[in-house]
N, C-alpha and C positions, 0 to 999 in steps of 0.2 A: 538606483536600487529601490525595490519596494518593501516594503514590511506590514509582517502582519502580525498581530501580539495575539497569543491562545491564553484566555483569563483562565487562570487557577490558582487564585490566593496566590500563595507565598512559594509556590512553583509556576507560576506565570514564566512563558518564553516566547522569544521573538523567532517569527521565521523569516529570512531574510532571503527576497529573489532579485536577480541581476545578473550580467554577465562577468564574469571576471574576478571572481567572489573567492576562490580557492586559493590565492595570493594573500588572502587578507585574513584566512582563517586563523593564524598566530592572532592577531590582533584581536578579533573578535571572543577570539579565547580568555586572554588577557582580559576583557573589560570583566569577568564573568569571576573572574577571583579563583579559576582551579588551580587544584594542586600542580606542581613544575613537571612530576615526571606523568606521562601518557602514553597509551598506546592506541596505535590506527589500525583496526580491524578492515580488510578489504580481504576481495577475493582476487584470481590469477590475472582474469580478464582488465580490470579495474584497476587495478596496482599497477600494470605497467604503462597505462598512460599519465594517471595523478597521483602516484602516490609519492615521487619526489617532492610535485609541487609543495604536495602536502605537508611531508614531513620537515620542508625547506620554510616553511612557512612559519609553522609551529617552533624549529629552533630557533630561527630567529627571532619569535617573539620570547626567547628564555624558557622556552620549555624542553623538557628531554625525551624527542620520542620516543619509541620502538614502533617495529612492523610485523604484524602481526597476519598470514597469507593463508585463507581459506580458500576451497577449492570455489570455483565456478556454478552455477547452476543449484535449482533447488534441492536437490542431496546434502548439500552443505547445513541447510538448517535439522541438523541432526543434536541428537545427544550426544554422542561420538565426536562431533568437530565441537561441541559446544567442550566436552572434556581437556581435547587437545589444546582451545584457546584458555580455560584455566591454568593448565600446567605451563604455559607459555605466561601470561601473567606471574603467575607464581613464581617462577625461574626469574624473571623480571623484576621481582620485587616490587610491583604496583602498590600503594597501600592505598587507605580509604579515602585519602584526597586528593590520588590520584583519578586519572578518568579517562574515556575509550572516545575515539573519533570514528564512525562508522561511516566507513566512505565507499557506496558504491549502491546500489541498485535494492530492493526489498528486500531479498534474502538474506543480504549483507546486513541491511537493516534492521531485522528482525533477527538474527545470532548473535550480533553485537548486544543490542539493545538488551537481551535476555543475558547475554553473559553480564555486563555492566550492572543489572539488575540481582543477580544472586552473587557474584564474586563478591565476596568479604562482606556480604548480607547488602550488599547497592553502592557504586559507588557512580558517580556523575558520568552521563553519556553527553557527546553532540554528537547530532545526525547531520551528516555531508551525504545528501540523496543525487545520484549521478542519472536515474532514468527518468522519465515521465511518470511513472505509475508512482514509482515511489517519492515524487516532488509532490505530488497533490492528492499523495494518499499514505501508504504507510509510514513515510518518516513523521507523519504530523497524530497526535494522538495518545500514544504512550503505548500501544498496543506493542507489546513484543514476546515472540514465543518461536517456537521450534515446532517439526511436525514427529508423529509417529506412525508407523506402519498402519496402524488403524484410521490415521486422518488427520488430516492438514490444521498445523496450530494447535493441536491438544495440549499442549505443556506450552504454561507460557507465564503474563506477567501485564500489568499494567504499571508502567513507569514514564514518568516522561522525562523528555530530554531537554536538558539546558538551552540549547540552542537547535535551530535548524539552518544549516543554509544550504542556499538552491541556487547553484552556480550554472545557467541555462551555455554556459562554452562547453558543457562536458555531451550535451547531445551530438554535439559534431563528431564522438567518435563512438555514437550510439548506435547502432545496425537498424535499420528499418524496422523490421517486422518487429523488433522490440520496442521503438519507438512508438508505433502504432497502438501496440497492444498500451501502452499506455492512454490513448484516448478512450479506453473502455469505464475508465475512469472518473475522465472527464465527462464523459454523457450520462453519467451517472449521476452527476454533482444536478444537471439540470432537471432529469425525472423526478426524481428525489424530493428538493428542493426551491427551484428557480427557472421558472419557464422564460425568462429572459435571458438564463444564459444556455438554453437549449436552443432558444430561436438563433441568438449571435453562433453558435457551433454550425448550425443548421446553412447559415449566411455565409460564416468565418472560415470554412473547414476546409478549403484551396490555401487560405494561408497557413491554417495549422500544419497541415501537410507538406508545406514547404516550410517549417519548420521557422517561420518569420515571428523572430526576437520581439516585438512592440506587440504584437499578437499574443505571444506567448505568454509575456509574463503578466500581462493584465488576466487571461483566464487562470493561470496557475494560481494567480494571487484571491482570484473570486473563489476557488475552488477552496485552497486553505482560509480563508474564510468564514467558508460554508461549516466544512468540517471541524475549526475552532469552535463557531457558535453552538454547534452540536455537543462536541465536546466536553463544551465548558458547562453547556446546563444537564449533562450526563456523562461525568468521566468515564466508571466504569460499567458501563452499559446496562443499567436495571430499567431502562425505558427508550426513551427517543433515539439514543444513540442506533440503536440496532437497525435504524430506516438504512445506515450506512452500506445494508447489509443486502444490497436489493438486487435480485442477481446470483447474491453468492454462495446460497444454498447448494443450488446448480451449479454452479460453475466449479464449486469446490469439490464436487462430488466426479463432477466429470474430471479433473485432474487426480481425486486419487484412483477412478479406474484407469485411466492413461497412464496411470506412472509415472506421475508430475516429468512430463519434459513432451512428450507429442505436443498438448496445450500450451499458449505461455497463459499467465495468470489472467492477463486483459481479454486474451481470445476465448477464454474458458469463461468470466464470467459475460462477454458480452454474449453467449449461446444462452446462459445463462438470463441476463435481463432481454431478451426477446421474449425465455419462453416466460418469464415470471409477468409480462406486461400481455401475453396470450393468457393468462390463466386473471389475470386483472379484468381484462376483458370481461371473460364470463362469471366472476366474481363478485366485481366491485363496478359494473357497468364501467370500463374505461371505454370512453370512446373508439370508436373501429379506428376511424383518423389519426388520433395520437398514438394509438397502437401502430399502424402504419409509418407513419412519421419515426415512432422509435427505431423501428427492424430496420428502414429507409438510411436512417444516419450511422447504423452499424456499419451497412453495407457499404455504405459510398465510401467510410473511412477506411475501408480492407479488410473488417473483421469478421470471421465467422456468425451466423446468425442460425444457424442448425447443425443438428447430429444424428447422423445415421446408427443405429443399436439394433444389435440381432435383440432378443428376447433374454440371452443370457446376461446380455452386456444392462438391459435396462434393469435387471434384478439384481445386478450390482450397484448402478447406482442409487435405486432407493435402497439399497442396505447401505451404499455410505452415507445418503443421508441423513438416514439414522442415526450414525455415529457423530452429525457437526454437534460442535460442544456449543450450537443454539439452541439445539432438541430441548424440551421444556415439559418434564412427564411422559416420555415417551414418543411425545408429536413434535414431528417436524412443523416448527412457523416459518410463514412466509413475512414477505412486506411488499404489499401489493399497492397498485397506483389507482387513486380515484383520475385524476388525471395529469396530465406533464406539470411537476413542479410541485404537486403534493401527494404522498404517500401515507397508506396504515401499516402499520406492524403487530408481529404475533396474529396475526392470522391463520385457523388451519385451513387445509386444504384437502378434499376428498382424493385419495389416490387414482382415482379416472382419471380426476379432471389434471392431473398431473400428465398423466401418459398423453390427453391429448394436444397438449400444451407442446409434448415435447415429439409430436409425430410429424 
């Protein structure tokens, strides 16, 4: 098992990766001093392959679950289901030292997390992250919020969670194309941040894709890492943190004109950090080459690297851009790449050079 500690003072937590880890989550529970009763927020999909393990875990270790079953899919991170998981608590009698196991995939992760965070003004979460995206991205951070008709995330929260763990047996019942979209993530962590662990993706990425365990958890574990270090010298994102964000402009805007579900979140923003590494380009002088190299490693990994937009559809997406809750005075910023491994943020960008980014 590997761990990696995210520094925050006196909410400091460990994220822990390994195989076989969801057996062990009563225990890990226990060292952590929460309250006995609990419940495990998951969705349909998710709950019926671990949510026994889960809840067998947890009683064993002397606590008293409940199960708590949101629908599938990102529809689920609504107000509406966020309502029905209160009234489900509350019928449960949770109290404040009580606490939420959020077991399954981002959206899981982010409903849980936000309800955990306002139910009875916060009371202790762990995140059990079951995808790719969400082992070496949303469950780690505190970031958690819900979307609204107007756009992905607008109501939300920064809290973090007691613990993480990252039980890499639960990919084996992960569906490909979701597993993949999960490496939009990953190549993310290397532009960003670390052109050493974009070259190893670059070398690695036959094993990624066969999904090899030793492979695995050394990048998942660089990845949270990364994201720790960031974190920790910018919780809630008044500066560095927002490089996290590279890509996601894009990418969030083309999932609320799709209808959050055409896209999955990895395939939406890697369309996304292609075109923000094209607008780099003529920006920020990025290399033709590293630009090449980025769109090159989307591509080999299976994921989308463009979008086809009548002229109505592209007037939709800069109107949602508009609306991400990073707009700053009216201007959408970017975070653009001088080259692989270091990035600026809060950048603007002339609307041309946008469309030609995205042609």
């Amino acid at each position: 098992m590997l761990s990696v500690s995210v520094q925050l003072g006196s909410r400091s937590y460990a994220i822990k990766i390994g195989a076989g880890l969801l057996r062990h989550l009563g225990h890990e529970c226990a060292r952590l001093k929460l309250g006995r009763s609990c419940a495990i927020v998951t969705d349909t999909n998710v709950g019926r392959h671990y949510a026994k393990t889960v809840f067998n875990s947890l009683a064993n270790a002397g606590f008293y679950p409940t199960l708590v079953v949101v629908p599938s899919g990102e529809t689920a991170k609504s107000l509406k289901i966020v309502q029905t998981c209160y009234d489900q608590l509350a019928a449960r009698r949770l109290e404040r030292k009580s606490f939420i196991v959020a077991l399954g995939g981002g959206v899981v992760g982010d409903l849980a997390g936000f309800v955990a965070a306002t139910y009875l003004r916060g009371i202790p979460f762990v995140q059990v992250p079951t995808t790719l995206l969400a082992q070496v991205d949303s469950s780690v951070g505190g970031k958690v919020g819900v979307n609204l008709k107007a756009g992905k995330n607008l109501v939300g929260a920064f809290y973090q969670p007691r613990l993480v763990l990252c039980d890499l047996d639960t990919f084996k019942t992960l569906p490909r194309r979701e597993y993949i979209s999960g490496l939009a993530e990953i190549i993310k962590y290397g532009i960003i941040y670390d052109a050493d662990l974009f070259a190893r993706l670059e070398r690695d990425l036959s094993k990624l894709l066969k999904r090899e365990s030793k492979t695995l958890a050394a990048i998942i574990a660089r990845c949270c890492e990364i994201k720790a270090e960031v974190v920790g010298q910018d919780e809630t994102e008044t500066g560095l943190r927002a490089i996290l964000n590279f890509g996601h402009t894009v990418g969030h805007a083309i999932e609320n004109i799709s209808g959050y579900g055409k896209y999955l979140h990895g395939e939406a923003i890697a369309i996304g950090q292609v075109s923000c590494a094209k607008l780099s380009e003529e920006i920020l002088g990025l290399p033709a080459r590293d630009s090449a190299r980025i769109q090159d490693l989307f591509a080999r990994a299976g994921l989308p690297v463009k979008i086809k937009l009548n002229s109505a559809q592209r007037k939709r997406l800069f109107a949602a851009m508009k609306l991400d809750k990073k707009v700053s005075g009216g201007e959408v910023k970017f975070v653009l790449a001088q080259k692989i491994g270091k990035v600026k943020f809060g950048r603007q960008v002339p609307v041309e050079c946008i469309h030609r980014a995205l042609a």
